[in-house]
C-alpha positions as CSV (number, residue, x, y, z in Angstrom):
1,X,0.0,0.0,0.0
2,X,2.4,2.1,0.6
3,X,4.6,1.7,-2.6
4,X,1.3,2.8,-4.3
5,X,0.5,5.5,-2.6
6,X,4.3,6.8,-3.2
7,X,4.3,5.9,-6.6
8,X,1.3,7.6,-7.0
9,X,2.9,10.8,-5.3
10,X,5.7,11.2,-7.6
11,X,4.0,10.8,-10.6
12,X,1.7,13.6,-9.6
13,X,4.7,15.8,-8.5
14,X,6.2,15.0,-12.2
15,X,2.8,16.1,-13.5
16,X,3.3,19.0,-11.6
17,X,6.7,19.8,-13.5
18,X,5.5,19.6,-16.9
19,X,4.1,23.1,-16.8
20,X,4.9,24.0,-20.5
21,X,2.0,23.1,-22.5
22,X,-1.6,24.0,-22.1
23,X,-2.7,20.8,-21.2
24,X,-0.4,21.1,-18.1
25,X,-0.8,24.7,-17.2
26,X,-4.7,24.3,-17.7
27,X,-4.6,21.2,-14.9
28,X,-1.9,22.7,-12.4
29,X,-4.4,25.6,-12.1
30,X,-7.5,23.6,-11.9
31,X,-5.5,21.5,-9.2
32,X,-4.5,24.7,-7.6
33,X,-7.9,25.8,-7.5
34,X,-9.8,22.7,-6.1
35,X,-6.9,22.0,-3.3
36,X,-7.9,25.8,-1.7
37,X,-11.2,25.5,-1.9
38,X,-11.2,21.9,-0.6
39,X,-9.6,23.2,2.2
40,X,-6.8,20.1,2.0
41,X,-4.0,22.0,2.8
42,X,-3.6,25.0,4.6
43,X,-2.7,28.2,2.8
44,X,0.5,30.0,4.2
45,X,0.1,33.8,5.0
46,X,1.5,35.1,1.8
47,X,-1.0,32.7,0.0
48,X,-3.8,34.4,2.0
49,X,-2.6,37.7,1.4
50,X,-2.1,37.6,-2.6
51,X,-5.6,35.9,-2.8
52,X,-7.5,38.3,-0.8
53,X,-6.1,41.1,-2.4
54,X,-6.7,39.9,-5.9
55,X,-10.4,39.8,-4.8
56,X,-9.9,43.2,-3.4
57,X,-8.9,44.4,-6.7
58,X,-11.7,42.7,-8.6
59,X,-14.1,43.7,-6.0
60,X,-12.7,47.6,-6.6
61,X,-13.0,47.2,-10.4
62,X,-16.8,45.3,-10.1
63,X,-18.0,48.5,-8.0
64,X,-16.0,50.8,-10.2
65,X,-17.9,49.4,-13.6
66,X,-21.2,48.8,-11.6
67,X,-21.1,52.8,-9.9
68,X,-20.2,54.1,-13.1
69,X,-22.9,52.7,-15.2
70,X,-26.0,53.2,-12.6
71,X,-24.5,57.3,-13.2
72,X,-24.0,56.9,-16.5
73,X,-27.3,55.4,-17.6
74,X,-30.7,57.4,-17.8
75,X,-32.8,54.6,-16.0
76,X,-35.2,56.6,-13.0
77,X,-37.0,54.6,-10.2
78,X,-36.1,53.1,-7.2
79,X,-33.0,51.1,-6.9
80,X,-34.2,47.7,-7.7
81,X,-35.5,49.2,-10.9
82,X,-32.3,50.6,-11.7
83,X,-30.7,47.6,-11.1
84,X,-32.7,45.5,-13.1
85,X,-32.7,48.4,-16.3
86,X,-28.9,48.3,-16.0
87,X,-28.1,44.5,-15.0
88,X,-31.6,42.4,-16.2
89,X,-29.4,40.9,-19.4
90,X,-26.0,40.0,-17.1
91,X,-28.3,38.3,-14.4
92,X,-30.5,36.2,-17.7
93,X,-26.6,34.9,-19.2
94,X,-24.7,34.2,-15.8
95,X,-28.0,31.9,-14.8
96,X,-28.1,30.2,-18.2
97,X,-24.2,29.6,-18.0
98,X,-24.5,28.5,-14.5
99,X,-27.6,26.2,-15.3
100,X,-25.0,24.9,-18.6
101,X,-22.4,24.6,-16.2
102,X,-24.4,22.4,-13.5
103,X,-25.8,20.3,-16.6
104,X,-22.3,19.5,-18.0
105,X,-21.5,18.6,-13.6
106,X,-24.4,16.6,-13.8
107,X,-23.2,14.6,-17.1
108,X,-19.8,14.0,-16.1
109,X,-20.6,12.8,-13.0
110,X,-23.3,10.3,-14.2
111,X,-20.7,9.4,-16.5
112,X,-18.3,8.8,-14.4
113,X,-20.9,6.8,-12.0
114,X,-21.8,4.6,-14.4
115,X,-17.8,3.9,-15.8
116,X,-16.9,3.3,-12.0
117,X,-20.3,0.6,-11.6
118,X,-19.9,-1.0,-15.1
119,X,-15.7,-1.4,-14.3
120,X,-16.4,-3.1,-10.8
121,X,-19.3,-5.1,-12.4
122,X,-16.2,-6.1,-14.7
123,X,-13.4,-7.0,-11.6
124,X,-16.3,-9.5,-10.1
């Protein structure tokens, strides 16, 4: 078990090292990504800090752009009106790419169900 488990651990380190392609890059992210917001390993301060202040940054941009067009734009009424004038299009294309994005989770994962069932049906 334990030979696995290493052997297992240094090819994912060599995976790691192949960073040169975008194949590689695009899975050292998405790995990088997944372990912080599994929570596996603890992020070290500097981590932390570089993190929360690129959401900082976007956060400062978002209210920028959001600010600037509720001036910008004629649209009267309350705020919720305003809101909806401005934003009713954005809110319509990030549910329809979240509902595509939770479909294609919902495929891969029966997918991958039924691969995992139909090889251990195989093994018996």
């Amino acid at each position: 078990m334990k030979h696995a488990r290493r052997d297992r651990w240094l090819s994912d380190v060599h995976a790691r090292q192949r960073n040169v392609v975008f194949p590689d890059t695009a899975a050292n992210e998405s790995r990088f990504w997944r372990n912080i917001i599994s929570g596996k390993e603890r992020l070290s301060g500097t981590q932390v800090v570089g993190i929360a202040l690129m959401y900082l940054v976007l956060a400062a941009v978002a209210y920028g752009l959001i600010s600037t067009q509720m001036r910008v734009s004629g649209i009267r009424g309350s705020l919720s009106q305003r809101i909806i004038g401005n934003f009713g299009g954005w809110f319509i294309l990030l549910g329809i790419g979240a509902a595509l994005l939770m479909a294609g989770k919902w495929v891969s994962r029966r997918s991958t169900l039924a691969k995992r069932s139909s090889h251990l049906t195989r093994r018996n």
